[in-house]
ZADO-1210 file (C-alpha; in nm, 4 decimals, padded with zeros to 6 digits):
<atoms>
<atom x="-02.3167" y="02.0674" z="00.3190" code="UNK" pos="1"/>
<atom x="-02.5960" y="02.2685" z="00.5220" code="UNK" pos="2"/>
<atom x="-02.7043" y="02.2101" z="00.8455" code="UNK" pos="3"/>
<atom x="-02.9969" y="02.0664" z="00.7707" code="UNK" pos="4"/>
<atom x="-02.8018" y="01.7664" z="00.5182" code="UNK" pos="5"/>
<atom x="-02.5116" y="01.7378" z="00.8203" code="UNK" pos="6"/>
<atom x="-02.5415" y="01.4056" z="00.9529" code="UNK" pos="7"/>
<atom x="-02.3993" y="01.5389" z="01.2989" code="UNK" pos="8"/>
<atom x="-02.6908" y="01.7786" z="01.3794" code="UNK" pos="9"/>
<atom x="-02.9785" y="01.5465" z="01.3005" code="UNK" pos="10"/>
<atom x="-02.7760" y="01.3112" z="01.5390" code="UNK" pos="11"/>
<atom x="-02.7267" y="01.6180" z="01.7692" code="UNK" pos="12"/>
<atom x="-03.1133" y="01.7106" z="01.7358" code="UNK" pos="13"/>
<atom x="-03.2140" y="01.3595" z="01.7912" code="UNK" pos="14"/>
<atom x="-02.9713" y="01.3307" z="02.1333" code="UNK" pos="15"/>
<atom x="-03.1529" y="01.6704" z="02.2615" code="UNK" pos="16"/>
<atom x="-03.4610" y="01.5586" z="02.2147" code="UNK" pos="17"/>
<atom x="-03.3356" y="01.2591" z="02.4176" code="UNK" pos="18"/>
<atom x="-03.1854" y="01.4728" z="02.6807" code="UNK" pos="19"/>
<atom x="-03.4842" y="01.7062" z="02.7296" code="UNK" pos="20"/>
<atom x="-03.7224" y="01.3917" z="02.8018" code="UNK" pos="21"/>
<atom x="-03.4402" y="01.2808" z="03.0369" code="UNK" pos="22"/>
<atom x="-03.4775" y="01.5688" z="03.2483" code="UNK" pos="23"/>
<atom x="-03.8956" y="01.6085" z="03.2071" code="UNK" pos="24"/>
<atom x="-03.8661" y="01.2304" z="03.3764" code="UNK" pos="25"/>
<atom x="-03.6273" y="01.3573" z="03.6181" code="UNK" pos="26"/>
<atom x="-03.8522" y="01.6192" z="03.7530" code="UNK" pos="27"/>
<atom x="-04.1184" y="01.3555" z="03.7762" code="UNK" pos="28"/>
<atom x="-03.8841" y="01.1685" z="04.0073" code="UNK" pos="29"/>
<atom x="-03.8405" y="01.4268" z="04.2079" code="UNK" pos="30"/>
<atom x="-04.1838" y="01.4599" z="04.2794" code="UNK" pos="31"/>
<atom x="-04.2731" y="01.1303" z="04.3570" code="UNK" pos="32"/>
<atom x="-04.2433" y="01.0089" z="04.6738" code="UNK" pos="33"/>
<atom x="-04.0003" y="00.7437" z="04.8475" code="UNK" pos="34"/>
<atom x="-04.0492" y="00.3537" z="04.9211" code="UNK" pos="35"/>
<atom x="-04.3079" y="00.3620" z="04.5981" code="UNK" pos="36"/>
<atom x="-04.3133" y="00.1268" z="04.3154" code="UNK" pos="37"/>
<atom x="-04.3042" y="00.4785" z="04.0739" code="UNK" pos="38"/>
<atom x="-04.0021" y="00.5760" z="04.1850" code="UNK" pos="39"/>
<atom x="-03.8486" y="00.2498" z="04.1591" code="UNK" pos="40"/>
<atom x="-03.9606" y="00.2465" z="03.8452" code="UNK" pos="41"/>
<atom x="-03.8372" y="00.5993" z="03.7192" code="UNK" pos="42"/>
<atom x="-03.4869" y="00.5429" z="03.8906" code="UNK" pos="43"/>
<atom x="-03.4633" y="00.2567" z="03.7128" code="UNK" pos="44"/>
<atom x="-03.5676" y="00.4074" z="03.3633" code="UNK" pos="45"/>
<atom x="-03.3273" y="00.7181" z="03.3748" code="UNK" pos="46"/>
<atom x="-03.0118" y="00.5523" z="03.4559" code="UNK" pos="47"/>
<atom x="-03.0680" y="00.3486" z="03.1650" code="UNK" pos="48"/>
<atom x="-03.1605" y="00.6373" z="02.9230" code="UNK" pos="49"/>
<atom x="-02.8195" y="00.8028" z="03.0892" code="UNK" pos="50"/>
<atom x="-02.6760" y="00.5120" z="02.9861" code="UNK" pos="51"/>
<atom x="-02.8066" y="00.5067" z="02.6617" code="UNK" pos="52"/>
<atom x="-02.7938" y="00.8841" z="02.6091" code="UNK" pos="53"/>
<atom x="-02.3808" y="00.8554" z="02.7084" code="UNK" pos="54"/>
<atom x="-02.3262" y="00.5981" z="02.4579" code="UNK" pos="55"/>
<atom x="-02.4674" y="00.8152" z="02.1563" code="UNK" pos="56"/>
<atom x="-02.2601" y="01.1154" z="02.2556" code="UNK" pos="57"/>
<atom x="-01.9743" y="00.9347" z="02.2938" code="UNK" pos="58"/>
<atom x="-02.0000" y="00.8034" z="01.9496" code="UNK" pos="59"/>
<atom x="-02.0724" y="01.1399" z="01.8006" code="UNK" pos="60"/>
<atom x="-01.7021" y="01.2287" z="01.9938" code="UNK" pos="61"/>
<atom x="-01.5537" y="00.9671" z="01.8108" code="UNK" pos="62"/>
<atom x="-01.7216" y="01.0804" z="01.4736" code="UNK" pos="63"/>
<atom x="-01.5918" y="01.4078" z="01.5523" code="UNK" pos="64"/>
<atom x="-01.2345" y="01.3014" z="01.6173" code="UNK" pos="65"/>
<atom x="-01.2477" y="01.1553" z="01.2314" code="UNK" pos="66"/>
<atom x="-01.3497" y="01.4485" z="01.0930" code="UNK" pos="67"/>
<atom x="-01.1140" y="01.6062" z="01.2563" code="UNK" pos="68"/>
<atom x="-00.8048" y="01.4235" z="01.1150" code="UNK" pos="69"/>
<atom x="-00.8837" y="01.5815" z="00.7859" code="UNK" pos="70"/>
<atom x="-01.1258" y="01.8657" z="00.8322" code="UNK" pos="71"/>
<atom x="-01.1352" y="01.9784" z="00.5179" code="UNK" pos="72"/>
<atom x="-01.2433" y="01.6544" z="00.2813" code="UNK" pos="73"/>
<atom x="-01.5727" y="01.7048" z="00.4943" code="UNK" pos="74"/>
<atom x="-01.6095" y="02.0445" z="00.4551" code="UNK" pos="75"/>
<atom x="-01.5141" y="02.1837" z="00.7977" code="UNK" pos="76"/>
<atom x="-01.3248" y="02.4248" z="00.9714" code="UNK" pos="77"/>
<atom x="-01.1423" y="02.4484" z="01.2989" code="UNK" pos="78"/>
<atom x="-01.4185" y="02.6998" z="01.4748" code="UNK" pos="79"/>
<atom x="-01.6790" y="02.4143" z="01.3530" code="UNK" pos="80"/>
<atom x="-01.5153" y="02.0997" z="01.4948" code="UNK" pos="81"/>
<atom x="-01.4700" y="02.3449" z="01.8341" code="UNK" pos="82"/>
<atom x="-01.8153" y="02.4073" z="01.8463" code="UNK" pos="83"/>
<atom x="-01.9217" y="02.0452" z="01.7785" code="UNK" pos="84"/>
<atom x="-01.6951" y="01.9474" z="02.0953" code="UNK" pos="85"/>
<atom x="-01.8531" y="02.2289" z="02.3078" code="UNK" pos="86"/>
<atom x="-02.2012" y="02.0890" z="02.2528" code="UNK" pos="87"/>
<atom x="-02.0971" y="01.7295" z="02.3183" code="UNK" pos="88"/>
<atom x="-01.9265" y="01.8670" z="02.6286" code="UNK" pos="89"/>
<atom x="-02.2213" y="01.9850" z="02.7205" code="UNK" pos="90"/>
<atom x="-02.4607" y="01.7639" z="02.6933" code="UNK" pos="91"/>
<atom x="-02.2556" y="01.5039" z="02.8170" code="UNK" pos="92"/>
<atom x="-02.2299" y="01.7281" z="03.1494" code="UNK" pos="93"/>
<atom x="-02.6216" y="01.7537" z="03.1484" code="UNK" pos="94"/>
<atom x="-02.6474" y="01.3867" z="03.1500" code="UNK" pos="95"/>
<atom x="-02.4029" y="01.3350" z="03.4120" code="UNK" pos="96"/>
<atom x="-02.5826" y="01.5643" z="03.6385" code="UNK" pos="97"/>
<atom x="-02.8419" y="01.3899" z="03.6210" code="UNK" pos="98"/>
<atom x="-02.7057" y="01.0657" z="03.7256" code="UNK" pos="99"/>
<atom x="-02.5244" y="01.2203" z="03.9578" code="UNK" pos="100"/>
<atom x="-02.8700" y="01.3346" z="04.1360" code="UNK" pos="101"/>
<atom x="-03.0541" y="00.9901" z="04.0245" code="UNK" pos="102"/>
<atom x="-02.7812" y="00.7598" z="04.1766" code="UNK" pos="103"/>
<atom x="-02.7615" y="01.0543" z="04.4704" code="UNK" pos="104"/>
<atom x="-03.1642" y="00.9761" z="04.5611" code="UNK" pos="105"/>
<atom x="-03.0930" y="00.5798" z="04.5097" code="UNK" pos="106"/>
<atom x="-02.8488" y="00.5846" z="04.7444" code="UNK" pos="107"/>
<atom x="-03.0816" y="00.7881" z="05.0264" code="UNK" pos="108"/>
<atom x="-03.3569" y="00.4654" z="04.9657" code="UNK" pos="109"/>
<atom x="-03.1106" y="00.2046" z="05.0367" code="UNK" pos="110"/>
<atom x="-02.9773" y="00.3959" z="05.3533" code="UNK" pos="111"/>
<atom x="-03.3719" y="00.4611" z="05.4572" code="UNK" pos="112"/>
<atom x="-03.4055" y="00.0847" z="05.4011" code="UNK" pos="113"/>
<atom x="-03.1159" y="-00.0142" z="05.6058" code="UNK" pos="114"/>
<atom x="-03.2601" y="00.1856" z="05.8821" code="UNK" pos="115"/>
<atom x="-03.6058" y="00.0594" z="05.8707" code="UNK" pos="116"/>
<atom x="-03.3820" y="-00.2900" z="05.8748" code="UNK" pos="117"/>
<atom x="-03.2107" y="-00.2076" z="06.1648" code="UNK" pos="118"/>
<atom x="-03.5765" y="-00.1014" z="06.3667" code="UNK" pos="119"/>
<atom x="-03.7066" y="-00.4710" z="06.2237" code="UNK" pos="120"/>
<atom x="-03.4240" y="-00.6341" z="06.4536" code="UNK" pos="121"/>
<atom x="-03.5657" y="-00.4933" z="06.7730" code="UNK" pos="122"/>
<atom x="-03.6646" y="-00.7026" z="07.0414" code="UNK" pos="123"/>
<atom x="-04.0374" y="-00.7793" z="06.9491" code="UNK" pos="124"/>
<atom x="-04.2621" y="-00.6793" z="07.2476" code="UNK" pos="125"/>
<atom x="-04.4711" y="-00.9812" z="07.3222" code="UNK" pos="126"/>
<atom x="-04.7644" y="-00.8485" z="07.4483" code="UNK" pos="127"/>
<atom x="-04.8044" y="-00.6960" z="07.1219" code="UNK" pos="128"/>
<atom x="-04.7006" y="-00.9801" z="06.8863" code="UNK" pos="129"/>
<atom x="-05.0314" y="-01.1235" z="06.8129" code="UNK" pos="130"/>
<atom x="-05.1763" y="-00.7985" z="06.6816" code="UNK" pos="131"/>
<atom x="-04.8585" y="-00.6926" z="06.4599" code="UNK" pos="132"/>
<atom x="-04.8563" y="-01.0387" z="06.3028" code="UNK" pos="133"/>
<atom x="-05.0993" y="-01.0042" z="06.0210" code="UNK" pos="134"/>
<atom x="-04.9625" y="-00.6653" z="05.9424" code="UNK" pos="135"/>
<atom x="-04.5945" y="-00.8017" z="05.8728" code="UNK" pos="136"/>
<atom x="-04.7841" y="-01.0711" z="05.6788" code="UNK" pos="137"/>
<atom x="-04.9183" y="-00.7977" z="05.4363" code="UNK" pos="138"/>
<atom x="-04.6430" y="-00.5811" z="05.4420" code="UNK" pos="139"/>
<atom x="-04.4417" y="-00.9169" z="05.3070" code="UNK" pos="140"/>
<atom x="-04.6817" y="-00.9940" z="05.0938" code="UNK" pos="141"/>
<atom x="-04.6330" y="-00.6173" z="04.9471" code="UNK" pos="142"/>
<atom x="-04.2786" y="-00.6894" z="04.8979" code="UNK" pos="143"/>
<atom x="-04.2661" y="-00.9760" z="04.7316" code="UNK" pos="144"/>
<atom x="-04.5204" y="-00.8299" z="04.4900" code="UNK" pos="145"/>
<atom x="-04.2965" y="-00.5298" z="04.4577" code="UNK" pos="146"/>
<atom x="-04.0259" y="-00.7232" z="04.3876" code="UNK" pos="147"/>
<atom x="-04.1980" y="-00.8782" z="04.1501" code="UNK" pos="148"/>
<atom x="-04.2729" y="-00.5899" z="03.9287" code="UNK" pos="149"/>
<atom x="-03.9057" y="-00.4495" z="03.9764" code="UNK" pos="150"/>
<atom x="-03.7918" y="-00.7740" z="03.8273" code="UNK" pos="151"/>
<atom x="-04.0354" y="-00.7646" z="03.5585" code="UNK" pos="152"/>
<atom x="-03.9523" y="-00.3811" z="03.4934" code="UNK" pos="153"/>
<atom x="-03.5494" y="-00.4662" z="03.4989" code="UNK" pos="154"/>
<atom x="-03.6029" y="-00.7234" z="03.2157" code="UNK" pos="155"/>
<atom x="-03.8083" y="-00.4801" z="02.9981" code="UNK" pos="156"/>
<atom x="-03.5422" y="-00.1843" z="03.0339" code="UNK" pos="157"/>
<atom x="-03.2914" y="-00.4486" z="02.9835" code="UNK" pos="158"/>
<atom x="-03.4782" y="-00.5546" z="02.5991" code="UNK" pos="159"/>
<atom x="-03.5261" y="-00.1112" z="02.5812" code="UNK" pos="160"/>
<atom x="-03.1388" y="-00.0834" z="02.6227" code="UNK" pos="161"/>
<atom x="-03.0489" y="-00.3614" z="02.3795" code="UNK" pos="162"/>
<atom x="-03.2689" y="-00.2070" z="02.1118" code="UNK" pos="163"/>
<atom x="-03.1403" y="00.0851" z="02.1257" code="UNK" pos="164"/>
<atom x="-02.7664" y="00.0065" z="02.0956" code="UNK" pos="165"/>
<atom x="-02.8945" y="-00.1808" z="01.7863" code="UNK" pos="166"/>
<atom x="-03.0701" y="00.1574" z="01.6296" code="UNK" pos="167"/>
<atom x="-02.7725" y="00.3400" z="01.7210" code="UNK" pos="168"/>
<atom x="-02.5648" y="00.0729" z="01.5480" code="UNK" pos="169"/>
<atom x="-02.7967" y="00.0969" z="01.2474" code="UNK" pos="170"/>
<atom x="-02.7564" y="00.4710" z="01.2489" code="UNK" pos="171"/>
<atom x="-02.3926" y="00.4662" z="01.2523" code="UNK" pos="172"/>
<atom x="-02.3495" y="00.1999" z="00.9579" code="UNK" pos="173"/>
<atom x="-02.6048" y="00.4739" z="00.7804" code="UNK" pos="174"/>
<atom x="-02.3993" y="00.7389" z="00.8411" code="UNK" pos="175"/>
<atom x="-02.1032" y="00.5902" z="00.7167" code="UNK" pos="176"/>
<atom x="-02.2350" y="00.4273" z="00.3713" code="UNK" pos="177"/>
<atom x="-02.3662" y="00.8134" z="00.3102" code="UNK" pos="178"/>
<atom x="-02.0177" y="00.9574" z="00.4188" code="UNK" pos="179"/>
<atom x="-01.9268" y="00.6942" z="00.1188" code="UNK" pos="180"/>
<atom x="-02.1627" y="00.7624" z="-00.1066" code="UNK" pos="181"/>
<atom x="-02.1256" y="01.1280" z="-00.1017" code="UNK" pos="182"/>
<atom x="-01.7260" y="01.0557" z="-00.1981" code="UNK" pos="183"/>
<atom x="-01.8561" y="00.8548" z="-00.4822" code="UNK" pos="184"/>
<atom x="-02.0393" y="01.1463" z="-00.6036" code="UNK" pos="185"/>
<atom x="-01.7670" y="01.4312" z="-00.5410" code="UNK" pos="186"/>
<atom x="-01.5261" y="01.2387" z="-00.7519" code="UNK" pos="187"/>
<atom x="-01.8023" y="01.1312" z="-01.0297" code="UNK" pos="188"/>
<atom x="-01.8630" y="01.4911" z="-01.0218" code="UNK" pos="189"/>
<atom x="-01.5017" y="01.6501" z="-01.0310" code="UNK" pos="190"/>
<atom x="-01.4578" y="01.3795" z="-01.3818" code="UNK" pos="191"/>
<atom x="-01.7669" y="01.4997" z="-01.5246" code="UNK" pos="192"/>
<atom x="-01.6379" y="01.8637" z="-01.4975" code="UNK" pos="193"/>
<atom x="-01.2996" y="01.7816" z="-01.6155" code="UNK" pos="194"/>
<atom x="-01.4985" y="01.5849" z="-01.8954" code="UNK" pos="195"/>
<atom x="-01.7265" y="01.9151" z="-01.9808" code="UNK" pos="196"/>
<atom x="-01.3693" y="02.1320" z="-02.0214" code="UNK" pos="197"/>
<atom x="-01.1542" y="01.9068" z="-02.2128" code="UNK" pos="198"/>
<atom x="-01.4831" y="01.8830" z="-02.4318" code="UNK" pos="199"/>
<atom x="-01.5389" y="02.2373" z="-02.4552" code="UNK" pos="200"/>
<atom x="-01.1474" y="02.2684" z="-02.5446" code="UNK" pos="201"/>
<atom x="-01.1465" y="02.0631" z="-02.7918" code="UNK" pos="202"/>
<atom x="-01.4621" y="02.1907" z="-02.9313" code="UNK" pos="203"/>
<atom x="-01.2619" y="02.5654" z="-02.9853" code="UNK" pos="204"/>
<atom x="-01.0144" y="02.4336" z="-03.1310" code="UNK" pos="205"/>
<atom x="-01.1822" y="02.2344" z="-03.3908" code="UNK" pos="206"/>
<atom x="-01.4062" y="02.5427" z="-03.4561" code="UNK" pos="207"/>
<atom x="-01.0796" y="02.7556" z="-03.5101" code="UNK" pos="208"/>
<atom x="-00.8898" y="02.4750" z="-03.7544" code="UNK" pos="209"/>
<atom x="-01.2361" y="02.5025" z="-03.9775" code="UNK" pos="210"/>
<atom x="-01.2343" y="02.8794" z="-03.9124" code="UNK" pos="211"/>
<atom x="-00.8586" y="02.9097" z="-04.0435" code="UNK" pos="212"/>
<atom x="-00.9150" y="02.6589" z="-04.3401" code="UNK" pos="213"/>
<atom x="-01.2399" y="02.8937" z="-04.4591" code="UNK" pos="214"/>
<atom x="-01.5014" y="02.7327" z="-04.7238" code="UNK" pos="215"/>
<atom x="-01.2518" y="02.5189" z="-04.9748" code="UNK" pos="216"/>
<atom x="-01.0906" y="02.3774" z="-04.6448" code="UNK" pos="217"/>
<atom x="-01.3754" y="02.2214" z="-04.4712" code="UNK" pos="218"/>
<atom x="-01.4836" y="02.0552" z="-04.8099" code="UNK" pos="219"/>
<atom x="-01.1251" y="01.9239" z="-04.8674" code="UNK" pos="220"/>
<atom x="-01.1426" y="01.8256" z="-04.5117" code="UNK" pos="221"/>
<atom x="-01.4534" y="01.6857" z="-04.5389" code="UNK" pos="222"/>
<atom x="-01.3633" y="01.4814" z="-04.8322" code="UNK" pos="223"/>
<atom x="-01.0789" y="01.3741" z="-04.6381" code="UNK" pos="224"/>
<atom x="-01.2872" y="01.2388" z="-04.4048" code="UNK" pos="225"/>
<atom x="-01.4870" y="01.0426" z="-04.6401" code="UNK" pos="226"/>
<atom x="-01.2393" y="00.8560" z="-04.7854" code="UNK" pos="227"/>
<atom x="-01.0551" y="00.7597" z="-04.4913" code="UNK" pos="228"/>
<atom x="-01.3955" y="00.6231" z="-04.3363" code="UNK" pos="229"/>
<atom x="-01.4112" y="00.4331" z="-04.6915" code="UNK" pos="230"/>
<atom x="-01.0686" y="00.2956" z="-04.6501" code="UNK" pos="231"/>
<atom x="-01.1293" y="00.1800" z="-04.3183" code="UNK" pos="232"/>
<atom x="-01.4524" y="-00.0028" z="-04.4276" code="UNK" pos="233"/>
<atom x="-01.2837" y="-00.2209" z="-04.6596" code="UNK" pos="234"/>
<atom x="-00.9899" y="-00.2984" z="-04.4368" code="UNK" pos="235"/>
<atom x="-01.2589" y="-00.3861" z="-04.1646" code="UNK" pos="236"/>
<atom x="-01.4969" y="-00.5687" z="-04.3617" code="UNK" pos="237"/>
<atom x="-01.4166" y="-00.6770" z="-04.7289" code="UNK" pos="238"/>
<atom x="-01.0936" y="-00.8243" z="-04.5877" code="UNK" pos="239"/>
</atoms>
């Protein structure tokens, strides 16, 4: 099978794709700045598609581990399956980094948080109470509505993650009816060709026998024929 039929790389092409947007949003992250309802928003987004991105190559290990139990009833060799692992090593590490540094930058924002917690407990200076009130009214206001949207933006990447599980289900049941299909076809092939030669054989040797019995022969045969077709009419039908 070529590597263009091979189930495995259009999964594998499909997961790089995956990973390459992963780390285009990741640079976007990097970029934007804390305590911003973007950032929130892109943490949020690539731990799921880490998530999500995990999942499929973990899969594709365990498709690999079947193929590996009898390599060569899908056409493979030891230095393919190796090379198959390598890549799902691989990308497995690139997603990992990735978390690594996403869940690395989450934690920062919660310890900035905490911190801008901690100044929120000071003792409030009353002389200047009156003229911070409205701005703690806004900057509540702010959070709540940020809150909000996180919410909101938690339940959509929750419905994103739960489709995708459900493609990647679909995929897999795909893969395997075509792993079965393509047995079907091997064997009806493999009959067929045994069908052709014991044809062809039997073909020769009918063409030697009328060889060997020359002109009289085949007309004796012939006439043989006839007559035992006649007998078996009348045995068939007239009795």
């Amino acid at each position: 099978m070529s590597s263009a039929q091979d189930p495995f790389y259009i999964v594998k092409e499909e997961i790089q794709d995956s990973i390459d947007k992963l780390q285009v949003t990741f640079h976007e992250l990097e970029q934007t700045p804390f305590e911003t309802g973007e950032r929130v928003h892109l943490t949020k987004e690539l731990l799921t598609n880490c998530e999500s991105i995990e999942w499929q190559v973990d899969e594709l290990n365990k498709a690999i581990a079947v193929a590996a139990r009898d390599p060569g009833w899908y056409g493979l060799d030891d230095a393919e399956l190796e090379r198959r692992r390598r890549w799902t090593t691989s990308a497995h590490n690139q997603v990992a980094n990735v978390r690594k540094a996403v869940e690395s930058g989450k934690e920062k924002i919660i310890s900035h948080n905490g911190t801008r917690k901690d100044l929120m407990r000071l003792p409030i200076d009353r002389s200047n109470y009156y003229s911070t009130v409205d701005s703690d009214d806004i900057i509540s206001s702010e959070s709540d509505r940020q809150m909000l949207l996180i919410k909101q933006q938690d339940h959509e990447l929750d419905e994103l993650s739960a489709s995708v599980q459900r493609i990647g289900g679909v995929g897999l049941t795909i893969h395997d009816e075509l792993i079965g299909q393509e047995r079907i076809l091997d064997e009806l092939s493999t009959e067929m060709e045994t069908t052709a030669n014991r044809l062809d054989f039997v073909q020769k040797k009918v063409a030697m026998v009328m060889k060997k019995a020359g002109a009289k022969g085949q007309i004796m045969l012939i006439a043989f024929l006839l007559i035992f077709f006649i007998i078996l009419f009348v045995l068939v039908f007239l009795t």
